[in-house]
N, CA and C atoms as a LAMMPS dump frame, in Angstrom:
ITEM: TIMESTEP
0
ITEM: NUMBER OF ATOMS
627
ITEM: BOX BOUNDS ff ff ff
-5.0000000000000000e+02 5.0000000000000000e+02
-5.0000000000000000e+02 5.0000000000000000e+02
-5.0000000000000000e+02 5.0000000000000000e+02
ITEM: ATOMS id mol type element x y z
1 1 1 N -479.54 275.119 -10.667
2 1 2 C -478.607 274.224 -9.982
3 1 3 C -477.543 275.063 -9.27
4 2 1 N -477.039 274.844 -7.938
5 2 2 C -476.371 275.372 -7.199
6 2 3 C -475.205 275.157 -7.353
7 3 1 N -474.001 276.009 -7.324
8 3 2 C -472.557 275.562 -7.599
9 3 3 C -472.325 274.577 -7.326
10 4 1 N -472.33 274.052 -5.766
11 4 2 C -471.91 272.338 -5.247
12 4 3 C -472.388 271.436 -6.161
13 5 1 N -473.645 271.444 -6.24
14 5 2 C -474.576 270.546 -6.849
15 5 3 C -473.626 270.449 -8.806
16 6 1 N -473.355 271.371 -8.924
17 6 2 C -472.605 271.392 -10.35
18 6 3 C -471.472 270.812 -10.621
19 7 1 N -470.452 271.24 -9.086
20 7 2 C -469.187 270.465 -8.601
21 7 3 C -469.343 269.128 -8.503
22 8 1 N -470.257 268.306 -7.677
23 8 2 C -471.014 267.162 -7.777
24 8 3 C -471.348 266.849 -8.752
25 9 1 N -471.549 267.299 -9.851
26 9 2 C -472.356 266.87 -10.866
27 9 3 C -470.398 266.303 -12.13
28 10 1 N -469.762 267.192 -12.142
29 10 2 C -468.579 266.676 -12.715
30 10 3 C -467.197 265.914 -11.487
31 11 1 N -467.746 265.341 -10.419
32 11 2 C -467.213 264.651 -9.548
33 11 3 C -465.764 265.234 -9.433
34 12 1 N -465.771 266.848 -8.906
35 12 2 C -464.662 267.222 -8.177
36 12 3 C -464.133 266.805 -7.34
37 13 1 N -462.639 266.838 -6.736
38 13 2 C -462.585 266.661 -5.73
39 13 3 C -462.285 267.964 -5.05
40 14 1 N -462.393 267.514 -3.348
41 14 2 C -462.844 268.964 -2.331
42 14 3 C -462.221 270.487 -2.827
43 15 1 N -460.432 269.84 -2.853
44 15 2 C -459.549 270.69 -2.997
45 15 3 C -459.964 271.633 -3.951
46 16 1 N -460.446 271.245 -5.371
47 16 2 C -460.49 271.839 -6.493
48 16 3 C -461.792 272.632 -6.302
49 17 1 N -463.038 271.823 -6.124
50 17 2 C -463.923 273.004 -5.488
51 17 3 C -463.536 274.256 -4.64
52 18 1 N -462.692 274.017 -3.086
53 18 2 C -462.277 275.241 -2.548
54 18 3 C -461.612 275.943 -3.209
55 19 1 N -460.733 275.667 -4.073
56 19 2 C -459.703 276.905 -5.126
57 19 3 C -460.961 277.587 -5.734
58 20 1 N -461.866 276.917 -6.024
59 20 2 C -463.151 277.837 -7.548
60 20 3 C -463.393 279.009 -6.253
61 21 1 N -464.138 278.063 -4.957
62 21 2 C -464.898 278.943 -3.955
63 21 3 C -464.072 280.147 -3.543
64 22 1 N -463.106 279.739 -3.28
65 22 2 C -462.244 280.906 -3.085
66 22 3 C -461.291 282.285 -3.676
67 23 1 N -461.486 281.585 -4.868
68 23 2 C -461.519 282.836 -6.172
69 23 3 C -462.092 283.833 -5.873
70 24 1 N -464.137 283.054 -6.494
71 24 2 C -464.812 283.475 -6.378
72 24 3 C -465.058 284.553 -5.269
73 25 1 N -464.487 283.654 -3.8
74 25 2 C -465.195 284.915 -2.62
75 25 3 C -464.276 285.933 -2.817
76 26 1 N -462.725 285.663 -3.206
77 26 2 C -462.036 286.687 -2.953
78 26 3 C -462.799 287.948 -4.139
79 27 1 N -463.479 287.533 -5.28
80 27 2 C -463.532 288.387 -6.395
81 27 3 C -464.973 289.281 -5.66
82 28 1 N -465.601 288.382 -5.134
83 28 2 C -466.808 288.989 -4.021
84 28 3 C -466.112 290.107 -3.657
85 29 1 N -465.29 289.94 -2.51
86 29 2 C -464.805 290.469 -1.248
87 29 3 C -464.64 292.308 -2.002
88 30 1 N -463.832 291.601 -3.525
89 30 2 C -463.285 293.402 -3.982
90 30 3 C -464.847 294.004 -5.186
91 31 1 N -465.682 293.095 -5.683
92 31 2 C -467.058 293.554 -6.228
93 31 3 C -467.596 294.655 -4.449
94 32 1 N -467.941 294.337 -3.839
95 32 2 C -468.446 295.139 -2.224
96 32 3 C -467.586 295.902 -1.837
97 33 1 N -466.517 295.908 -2.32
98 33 2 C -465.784 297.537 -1.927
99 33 3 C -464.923 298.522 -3.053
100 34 1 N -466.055 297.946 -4.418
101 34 2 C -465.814 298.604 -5.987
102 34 3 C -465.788 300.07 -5.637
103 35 1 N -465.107 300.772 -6.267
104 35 2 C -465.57 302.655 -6.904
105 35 3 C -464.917 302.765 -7.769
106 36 1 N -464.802 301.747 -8.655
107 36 2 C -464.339 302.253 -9.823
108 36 3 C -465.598 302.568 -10.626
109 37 1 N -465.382 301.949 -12.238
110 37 2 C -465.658 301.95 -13.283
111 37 3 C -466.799 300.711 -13.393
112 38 1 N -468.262 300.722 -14.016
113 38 2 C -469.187 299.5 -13.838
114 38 3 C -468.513 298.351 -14.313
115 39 1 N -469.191 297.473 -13.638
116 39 2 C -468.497 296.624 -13.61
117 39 3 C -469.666 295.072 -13.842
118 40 1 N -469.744 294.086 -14.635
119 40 2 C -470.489 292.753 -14.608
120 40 3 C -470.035 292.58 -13.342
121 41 1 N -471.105 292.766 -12.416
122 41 2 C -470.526 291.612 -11.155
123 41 3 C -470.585 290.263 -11.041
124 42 1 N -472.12 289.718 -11.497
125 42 2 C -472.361 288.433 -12.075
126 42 3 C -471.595 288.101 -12.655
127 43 1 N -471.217 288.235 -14.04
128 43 2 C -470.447 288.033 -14.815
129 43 3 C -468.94 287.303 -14.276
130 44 1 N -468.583 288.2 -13.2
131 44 2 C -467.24 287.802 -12.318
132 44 3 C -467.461 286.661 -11.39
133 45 1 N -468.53 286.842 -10.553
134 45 2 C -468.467 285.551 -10.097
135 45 3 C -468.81 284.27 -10.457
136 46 1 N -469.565 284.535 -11.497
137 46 2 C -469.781 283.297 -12.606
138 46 3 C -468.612 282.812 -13.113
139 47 1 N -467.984 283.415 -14.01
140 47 2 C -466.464 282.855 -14.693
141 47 3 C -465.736 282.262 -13.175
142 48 1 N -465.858 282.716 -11.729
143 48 2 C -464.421 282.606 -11.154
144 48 3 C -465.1 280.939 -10.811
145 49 1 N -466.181 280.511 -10.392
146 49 2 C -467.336 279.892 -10.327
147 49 3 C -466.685 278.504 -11.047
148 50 1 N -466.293 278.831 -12.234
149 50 2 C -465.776 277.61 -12.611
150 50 3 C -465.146 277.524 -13.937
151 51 1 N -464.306 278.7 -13.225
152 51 2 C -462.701 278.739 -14.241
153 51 3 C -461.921 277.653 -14.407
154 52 1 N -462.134 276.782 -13.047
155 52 2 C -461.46 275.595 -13.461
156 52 3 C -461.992 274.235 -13.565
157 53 1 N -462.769 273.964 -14.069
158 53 2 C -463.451 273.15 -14.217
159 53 3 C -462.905 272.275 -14.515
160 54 1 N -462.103 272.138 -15.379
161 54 2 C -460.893 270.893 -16.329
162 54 3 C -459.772 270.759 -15.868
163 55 1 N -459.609 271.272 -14.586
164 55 2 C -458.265 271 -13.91
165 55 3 C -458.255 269.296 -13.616
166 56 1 N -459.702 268.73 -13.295
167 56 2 C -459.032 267.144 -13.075
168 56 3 C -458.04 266.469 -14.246
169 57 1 N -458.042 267.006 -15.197
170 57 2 C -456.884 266.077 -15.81
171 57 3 C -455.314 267.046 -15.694
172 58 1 N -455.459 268.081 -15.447
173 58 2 C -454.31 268.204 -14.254
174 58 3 C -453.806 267.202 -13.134
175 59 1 N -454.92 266.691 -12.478
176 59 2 C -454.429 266.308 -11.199
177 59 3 C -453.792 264.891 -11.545
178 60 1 N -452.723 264.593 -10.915
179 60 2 C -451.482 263.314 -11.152
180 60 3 C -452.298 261.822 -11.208
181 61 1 N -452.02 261.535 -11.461
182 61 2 C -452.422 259.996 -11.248
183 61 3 C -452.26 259.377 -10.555
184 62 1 N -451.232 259.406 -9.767
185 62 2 C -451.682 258.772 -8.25
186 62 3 C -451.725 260.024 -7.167
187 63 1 N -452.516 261.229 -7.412
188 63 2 C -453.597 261.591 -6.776
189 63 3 C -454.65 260.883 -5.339
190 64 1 N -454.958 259.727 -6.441
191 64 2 C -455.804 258.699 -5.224
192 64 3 C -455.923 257.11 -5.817
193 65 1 N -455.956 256.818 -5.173
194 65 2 C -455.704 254.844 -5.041
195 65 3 C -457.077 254.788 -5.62
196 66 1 N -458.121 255.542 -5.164
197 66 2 C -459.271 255.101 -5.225
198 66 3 C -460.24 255.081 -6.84
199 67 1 N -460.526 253.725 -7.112
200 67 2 C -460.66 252.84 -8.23
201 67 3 C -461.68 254.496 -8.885
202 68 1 N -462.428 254.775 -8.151
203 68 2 C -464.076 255.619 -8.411
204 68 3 C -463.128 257.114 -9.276
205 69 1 N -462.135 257.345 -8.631
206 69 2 C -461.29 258.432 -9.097
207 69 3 C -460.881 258.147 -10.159
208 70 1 N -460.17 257.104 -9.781
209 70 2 C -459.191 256.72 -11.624
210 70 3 C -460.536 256.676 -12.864
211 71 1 N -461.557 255.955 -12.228
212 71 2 C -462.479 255.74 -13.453
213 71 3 C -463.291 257.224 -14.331
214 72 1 N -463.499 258.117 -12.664
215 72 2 C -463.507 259.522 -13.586
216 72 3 C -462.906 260.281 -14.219
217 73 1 N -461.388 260.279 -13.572
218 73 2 C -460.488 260.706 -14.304
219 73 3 C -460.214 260.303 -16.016
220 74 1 N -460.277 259.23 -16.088
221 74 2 C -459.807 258.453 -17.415
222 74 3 C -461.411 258.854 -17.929
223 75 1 N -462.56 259.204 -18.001
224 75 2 C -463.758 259.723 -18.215
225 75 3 C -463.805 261.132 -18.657
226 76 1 N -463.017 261.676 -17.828
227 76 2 C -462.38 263.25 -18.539
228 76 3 C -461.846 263.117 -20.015
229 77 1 N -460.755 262.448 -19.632
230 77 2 C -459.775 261.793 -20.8
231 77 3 C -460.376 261.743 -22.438
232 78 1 N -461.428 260.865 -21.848
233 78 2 C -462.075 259.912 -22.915
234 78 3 C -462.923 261.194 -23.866
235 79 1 N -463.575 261.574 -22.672
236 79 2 C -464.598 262.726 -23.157
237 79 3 C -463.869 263.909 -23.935
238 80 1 N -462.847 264.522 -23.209
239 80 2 C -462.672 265.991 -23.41
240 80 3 C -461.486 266.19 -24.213
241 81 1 N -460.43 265.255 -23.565
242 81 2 C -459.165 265.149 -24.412
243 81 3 C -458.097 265.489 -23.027
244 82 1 N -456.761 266.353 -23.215
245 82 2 C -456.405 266.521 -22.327
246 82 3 C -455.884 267.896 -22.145
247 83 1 N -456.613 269.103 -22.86
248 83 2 C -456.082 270.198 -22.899
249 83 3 C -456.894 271.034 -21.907
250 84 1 N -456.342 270.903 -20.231
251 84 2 C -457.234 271.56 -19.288
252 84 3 C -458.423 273.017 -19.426
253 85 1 N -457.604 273.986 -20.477
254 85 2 C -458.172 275.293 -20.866
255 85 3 C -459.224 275.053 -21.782
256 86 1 N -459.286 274.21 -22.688
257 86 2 C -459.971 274.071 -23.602
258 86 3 C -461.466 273.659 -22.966
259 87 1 N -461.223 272.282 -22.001
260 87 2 C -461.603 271.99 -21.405
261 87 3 C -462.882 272.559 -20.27
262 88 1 N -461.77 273.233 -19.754
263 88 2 C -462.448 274.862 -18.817
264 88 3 C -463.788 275.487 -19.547
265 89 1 N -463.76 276.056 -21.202
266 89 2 C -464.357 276.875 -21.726
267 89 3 C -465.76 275.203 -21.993
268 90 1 N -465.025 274.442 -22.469
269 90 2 C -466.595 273.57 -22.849
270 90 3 C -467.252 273.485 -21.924
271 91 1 N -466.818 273.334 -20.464
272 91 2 C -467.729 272.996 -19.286
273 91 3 C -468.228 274.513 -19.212
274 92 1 N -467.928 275.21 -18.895
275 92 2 C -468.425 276.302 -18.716
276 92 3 C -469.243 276.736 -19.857
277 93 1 N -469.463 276.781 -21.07
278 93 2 C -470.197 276.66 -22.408
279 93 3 C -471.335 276.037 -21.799
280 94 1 N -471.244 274.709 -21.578
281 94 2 C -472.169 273.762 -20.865
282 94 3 C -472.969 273.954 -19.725
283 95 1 N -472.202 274.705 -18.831
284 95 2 C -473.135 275.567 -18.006
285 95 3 C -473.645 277.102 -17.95
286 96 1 N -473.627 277.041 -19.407
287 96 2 C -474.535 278.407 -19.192
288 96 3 C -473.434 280.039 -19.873
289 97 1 N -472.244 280.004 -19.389
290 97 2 C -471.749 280.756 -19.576
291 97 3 C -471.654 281.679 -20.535
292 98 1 N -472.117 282.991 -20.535
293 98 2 C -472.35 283.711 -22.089
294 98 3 C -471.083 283.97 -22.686
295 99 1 N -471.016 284.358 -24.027
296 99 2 C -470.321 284.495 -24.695
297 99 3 C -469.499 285.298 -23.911
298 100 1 N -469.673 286.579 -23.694
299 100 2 C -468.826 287.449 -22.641
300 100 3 C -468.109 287.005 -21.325
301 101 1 N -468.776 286.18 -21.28
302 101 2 C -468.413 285.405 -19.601
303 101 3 C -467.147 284.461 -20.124
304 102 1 N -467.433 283.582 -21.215
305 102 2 C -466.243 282.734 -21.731
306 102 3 C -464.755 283.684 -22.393
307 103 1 N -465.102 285.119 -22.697
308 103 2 C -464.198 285.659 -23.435
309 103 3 C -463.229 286.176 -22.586
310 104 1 N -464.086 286.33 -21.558
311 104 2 C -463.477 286.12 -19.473
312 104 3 C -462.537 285.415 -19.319
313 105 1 N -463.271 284.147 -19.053
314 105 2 C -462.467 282.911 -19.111
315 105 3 C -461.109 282.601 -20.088
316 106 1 N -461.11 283.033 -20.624
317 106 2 C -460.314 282.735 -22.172
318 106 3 C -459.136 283.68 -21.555
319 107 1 N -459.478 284.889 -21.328
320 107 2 C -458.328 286.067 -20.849
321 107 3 C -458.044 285.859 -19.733
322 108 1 N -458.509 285.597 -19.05
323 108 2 C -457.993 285.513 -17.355
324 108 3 C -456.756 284.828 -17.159
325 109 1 N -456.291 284.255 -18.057
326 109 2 C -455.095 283.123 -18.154
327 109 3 C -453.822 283.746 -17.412
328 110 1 N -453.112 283.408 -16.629
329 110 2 C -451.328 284.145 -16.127
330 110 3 C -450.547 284.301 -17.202
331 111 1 N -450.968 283.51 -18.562
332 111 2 C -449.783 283.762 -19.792
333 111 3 C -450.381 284.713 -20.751
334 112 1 N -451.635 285.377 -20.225
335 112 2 C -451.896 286.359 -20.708
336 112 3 C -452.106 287.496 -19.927
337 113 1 N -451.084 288.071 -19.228
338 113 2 C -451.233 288.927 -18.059
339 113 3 C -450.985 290.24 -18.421
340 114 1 N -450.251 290.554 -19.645
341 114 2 C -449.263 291.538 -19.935
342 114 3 C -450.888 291.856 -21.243
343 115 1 N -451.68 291.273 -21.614
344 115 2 C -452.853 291.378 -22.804
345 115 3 C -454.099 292.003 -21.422
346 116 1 N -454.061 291.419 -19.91
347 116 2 C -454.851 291.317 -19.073
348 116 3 C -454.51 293.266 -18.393
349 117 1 N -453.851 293.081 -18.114
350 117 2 C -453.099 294.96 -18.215
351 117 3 C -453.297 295.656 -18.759
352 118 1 N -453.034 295.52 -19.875
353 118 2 C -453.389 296.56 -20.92
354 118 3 C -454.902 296.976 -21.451
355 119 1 N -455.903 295.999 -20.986
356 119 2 C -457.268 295.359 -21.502
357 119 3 C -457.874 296.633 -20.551
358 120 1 N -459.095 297.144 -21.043
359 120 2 C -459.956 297.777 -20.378
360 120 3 C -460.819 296.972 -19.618
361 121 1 N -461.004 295.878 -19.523
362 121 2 C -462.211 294.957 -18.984
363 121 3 C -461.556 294.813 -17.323
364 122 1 N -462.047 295.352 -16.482
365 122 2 C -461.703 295.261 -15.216
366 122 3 C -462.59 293.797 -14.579
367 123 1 N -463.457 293.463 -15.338
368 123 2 C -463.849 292.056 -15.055
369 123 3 C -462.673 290.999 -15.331
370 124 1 N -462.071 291.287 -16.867
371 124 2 C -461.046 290.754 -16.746
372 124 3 C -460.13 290.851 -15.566
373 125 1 N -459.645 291.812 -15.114
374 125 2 C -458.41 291.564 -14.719
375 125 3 C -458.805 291.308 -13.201
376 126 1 N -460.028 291.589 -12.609
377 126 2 C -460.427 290.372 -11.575
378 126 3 C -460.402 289.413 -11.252
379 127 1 N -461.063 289.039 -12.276
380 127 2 C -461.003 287.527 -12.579
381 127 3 C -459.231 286.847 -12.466
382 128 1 N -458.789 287.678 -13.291
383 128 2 C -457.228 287.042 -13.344
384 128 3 C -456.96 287.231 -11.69
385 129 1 N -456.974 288.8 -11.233
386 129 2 C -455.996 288.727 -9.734
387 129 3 C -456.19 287.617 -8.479
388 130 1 N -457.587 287.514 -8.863
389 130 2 C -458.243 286.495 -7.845
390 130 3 C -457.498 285.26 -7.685
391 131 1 N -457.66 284.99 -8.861
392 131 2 C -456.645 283.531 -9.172
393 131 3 C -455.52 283.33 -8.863
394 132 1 N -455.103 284.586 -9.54
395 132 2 C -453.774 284.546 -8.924
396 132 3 C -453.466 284.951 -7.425
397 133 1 N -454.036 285.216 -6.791
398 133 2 C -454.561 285.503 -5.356
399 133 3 C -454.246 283.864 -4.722
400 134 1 N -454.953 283.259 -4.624
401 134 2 C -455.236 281.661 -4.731
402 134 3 C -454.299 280.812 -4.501
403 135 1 N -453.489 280.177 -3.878
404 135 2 C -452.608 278.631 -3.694
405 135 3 C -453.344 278.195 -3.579
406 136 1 N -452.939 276.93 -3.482
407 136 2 C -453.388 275.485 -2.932
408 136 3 C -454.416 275.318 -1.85
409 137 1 N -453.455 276.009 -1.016
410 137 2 C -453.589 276.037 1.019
411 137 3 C -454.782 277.474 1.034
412 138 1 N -454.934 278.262 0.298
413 138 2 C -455.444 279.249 0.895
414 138 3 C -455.203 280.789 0.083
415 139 1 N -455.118 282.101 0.368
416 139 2 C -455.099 283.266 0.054
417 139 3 C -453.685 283.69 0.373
418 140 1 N -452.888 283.936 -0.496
419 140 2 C -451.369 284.856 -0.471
420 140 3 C -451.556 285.707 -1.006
421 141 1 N -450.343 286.518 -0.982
422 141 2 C -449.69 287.494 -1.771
423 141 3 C -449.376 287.309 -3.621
424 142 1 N -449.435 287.754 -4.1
425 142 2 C -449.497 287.771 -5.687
426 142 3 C -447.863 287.312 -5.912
427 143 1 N -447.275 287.777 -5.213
428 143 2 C -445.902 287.582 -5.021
429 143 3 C -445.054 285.839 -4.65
430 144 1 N -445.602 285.744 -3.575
431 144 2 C -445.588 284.301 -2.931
432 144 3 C -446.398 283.113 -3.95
433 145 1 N -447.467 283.611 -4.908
434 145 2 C -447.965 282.714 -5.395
435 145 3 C -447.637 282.268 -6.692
436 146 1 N -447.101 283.413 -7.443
437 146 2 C -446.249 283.45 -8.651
438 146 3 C -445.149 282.989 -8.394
439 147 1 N -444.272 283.284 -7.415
440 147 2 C -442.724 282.778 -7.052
441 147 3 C -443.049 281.355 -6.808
442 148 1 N -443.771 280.566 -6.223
443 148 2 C -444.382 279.438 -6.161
444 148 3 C -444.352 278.225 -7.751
445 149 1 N -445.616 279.228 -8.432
446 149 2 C -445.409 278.644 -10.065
447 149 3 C -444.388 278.278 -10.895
448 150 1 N -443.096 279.379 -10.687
449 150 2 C -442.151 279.414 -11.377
450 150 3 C -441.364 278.351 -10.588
451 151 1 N -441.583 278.144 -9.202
452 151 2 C -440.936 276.514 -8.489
453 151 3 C -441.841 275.031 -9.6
454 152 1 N -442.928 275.362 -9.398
455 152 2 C -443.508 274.003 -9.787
456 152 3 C -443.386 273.676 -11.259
457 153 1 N -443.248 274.682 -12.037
458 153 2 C -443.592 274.518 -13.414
459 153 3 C -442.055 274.679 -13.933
460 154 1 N -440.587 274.905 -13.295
461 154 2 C -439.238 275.076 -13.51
462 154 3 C -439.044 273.94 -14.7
463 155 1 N -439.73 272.723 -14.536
464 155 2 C -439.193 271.533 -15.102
465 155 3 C -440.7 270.824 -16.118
466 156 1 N -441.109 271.912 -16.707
467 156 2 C -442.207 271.481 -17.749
468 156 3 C -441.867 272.632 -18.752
469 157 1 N -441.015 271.913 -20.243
470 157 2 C -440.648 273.146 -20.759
471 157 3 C -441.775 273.67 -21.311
472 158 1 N -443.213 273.544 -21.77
473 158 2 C -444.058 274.261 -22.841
474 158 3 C -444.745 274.974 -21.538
475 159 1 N -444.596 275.247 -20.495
476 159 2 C -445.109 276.514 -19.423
477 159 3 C -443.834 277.524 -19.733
478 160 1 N -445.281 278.923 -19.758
479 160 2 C -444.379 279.98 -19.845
480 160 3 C -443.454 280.029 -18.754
481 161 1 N -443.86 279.293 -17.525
482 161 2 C -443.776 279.784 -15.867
483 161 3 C -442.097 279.136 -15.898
484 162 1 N -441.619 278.741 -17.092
485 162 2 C -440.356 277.571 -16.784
486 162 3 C -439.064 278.425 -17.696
487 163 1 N -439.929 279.488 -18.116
488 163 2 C -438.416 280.825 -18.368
489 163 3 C -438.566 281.95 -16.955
490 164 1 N -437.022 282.303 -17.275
491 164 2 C -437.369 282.547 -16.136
492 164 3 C -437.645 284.012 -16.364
493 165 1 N -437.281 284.343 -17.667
494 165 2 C -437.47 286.217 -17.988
495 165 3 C -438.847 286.597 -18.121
496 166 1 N -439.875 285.448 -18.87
497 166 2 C -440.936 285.214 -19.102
498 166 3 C -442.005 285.077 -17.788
499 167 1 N -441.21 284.686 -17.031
500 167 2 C -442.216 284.524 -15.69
501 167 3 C -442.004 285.8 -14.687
502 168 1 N -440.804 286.106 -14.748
503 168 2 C -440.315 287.398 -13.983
504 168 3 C -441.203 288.622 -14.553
505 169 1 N -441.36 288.429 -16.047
506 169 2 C -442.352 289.814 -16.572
507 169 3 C -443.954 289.54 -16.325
508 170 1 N -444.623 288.4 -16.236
509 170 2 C -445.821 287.698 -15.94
510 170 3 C -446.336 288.675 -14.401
511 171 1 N -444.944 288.043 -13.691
512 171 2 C -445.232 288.843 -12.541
513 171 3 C -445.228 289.833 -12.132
514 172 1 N -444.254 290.878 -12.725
515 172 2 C -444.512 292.385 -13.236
516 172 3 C -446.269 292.597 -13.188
517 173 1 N -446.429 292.089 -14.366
518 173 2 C -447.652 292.15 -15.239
519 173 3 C -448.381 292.645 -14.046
520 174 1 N -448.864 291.136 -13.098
521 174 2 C -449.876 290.983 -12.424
522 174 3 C -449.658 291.579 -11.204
523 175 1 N -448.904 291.975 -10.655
524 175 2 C -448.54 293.412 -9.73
525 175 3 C -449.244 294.988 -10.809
526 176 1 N -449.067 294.724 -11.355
527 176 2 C -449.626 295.718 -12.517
528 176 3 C -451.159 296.01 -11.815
529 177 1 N -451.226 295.128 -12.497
530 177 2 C -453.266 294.637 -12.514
531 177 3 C -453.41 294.987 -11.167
532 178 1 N -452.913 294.424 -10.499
533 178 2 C -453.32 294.51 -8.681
534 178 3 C -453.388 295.97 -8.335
535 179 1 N -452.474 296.589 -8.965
536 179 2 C -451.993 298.035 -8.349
537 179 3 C -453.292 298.983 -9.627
538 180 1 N -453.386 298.671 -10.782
539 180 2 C -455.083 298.59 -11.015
540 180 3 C -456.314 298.943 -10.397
541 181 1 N -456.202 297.593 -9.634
542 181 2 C -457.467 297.092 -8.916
543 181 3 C -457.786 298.054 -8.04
544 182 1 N -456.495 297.983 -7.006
545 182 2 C -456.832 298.655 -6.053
546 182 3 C -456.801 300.128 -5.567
547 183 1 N -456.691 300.723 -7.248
548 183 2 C -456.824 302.143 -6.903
549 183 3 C -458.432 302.339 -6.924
550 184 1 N -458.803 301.517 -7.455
551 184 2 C -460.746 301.385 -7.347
552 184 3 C -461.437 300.495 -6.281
553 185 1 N -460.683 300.329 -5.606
554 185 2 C -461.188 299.362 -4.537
555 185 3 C -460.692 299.738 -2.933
556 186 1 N -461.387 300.129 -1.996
557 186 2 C -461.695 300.349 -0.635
558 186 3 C -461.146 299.423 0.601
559 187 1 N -460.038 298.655 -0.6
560 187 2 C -459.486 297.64 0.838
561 187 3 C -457.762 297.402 0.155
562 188 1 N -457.309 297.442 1.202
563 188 2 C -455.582 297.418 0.791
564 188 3 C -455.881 295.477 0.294
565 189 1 N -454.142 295.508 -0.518
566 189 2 C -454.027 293.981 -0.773
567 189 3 C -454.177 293.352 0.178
568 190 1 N -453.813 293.427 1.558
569 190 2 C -453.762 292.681 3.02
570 190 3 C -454.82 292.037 3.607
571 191 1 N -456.113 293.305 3.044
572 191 2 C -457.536 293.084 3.282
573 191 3 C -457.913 291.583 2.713
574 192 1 N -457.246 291.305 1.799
575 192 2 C -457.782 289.796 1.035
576 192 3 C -457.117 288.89 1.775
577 193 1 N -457.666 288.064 2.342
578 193 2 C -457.026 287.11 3.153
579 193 3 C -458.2 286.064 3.445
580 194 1 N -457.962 284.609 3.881
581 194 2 C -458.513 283.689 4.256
582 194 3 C -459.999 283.888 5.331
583 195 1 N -459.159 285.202 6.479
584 195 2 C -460.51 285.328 7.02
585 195 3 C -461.628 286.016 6.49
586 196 1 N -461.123 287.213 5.907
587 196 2 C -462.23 288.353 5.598
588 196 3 C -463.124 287.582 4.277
589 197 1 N -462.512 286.331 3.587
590 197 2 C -463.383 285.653 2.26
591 197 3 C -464.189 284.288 3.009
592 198 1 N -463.985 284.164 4.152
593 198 2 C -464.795 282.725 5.003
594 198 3 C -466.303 283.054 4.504
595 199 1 N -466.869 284.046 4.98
596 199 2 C -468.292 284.227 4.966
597 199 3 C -468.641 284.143 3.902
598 200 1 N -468.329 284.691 2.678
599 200 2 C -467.874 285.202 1.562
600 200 3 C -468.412 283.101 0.44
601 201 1 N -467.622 282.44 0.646
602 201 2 C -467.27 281.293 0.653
603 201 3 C -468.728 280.243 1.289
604 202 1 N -468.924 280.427 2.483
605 202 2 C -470.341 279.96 2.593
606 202 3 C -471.672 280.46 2.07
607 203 1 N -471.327 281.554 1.599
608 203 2 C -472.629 282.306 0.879
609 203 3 C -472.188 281.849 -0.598
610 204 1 N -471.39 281.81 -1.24
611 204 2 C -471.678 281.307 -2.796
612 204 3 C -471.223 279.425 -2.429
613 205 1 N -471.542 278.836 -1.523
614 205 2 C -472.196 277.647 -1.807
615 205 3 C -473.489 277.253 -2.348
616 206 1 N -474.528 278.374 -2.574
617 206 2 C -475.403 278.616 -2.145
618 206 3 C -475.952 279.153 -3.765
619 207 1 N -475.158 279.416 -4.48
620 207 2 C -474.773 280.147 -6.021
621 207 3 C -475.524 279.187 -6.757
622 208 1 N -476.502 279.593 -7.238
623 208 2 C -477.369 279.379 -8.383
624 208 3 C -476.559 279.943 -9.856
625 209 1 N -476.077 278.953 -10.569
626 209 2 C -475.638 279.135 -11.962
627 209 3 C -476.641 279.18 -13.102
């Protein structure tokens, strides 16, 4: 079964598919210009593939008017509970994901960035930069996208993202990782951007899980 077809299959909506796709291509983009250390490449684009799988009970409730939404949404609910991460690892369990691939998943987290640093698993900390790579709209700066979090999440106290010493070192962290990455990798941070992951993005539509 092909990624879409999988996305389809737990009735995403668009948005949330393009965030997975675009992980994913960005984690592509730096697997094709690796010299580091071996690396699961599979492995990486699998986890980025559908790291978020359980974000719909993230998404607000009036999201959409539309009856077909609310009824899947509250279907999440019913099924899974409402702990998005937890969530993440069963679907992904469910599709296949090996033990190693979920232990991925599990670490890749932003509130584990400073565990993601220190970690020898450069799959890990792919997986994490990618993401954090990632808005809404498209491909930023690690900088712009973290300073972002610590806007949205200011007023939810059980996010780390809502101290502000706690989020200020997060982002340390993941400047860390980046500066990592790219001593093994053949393309400056700049190189990651919306255009150079387009192609990138139509080829893992295409992703057999």
């Amino acid at each position: 079964m092909n990624i879409l077809e999988i996305y389809n299959k737990y009735h995403l909506p668009e948005n949330l598919q393009m965030h997975m796709l675009r992980v994913a291509a960005c984690s592509n983009l730096i697997i094709d210009n690796w010299n580091g250390p071996d690396i699961d490449k599979q492995a990486i684009i699998r986890v980025c593939l559908l790291h978020d799988m359980g974000n719909m009970v993230k998404i607000p409730e009036d999201f959409s008017k539309d009856e077909k939404f609310i009824k899947i949404r509250k279907e999440y609910f019913d099924k899974y509970g409402t702990n998005d991460h937890e969530i993440n690892l069963e679907i992904g369990k469910q599709e296949g994901l090996t033990e190693k691939e979920l232990t991925i998943l599990d670490g890749k987290r932003s509130r584990k960035n400073e565990e993601t640093l220190k970690s020898n698993s450069y799959e890990r900390k792919i997986c994490a930069y990618c993401d954090q790579r990632v808005a809404p709209d498209g491909v930023v700066s690690i900088k712009e996208r973290l300073e972002d979090a610590k806007v949205r999440y200011k007023n939810k106290p059980l996010s780390v993202w809502s101290n502000e010493e706690k989020a200020n070192h997060l982002i340390d962290c993941s400047l860390g990782i980046e500066k990592q990455i790219m001593e093994h990798c053949k393309l400056n941070t700049e190189d990651i951007n919306d255009v150079t992951i387009k192609e990138y993005i139509e080829k893992l539509k295409e992703y057999e899980i």
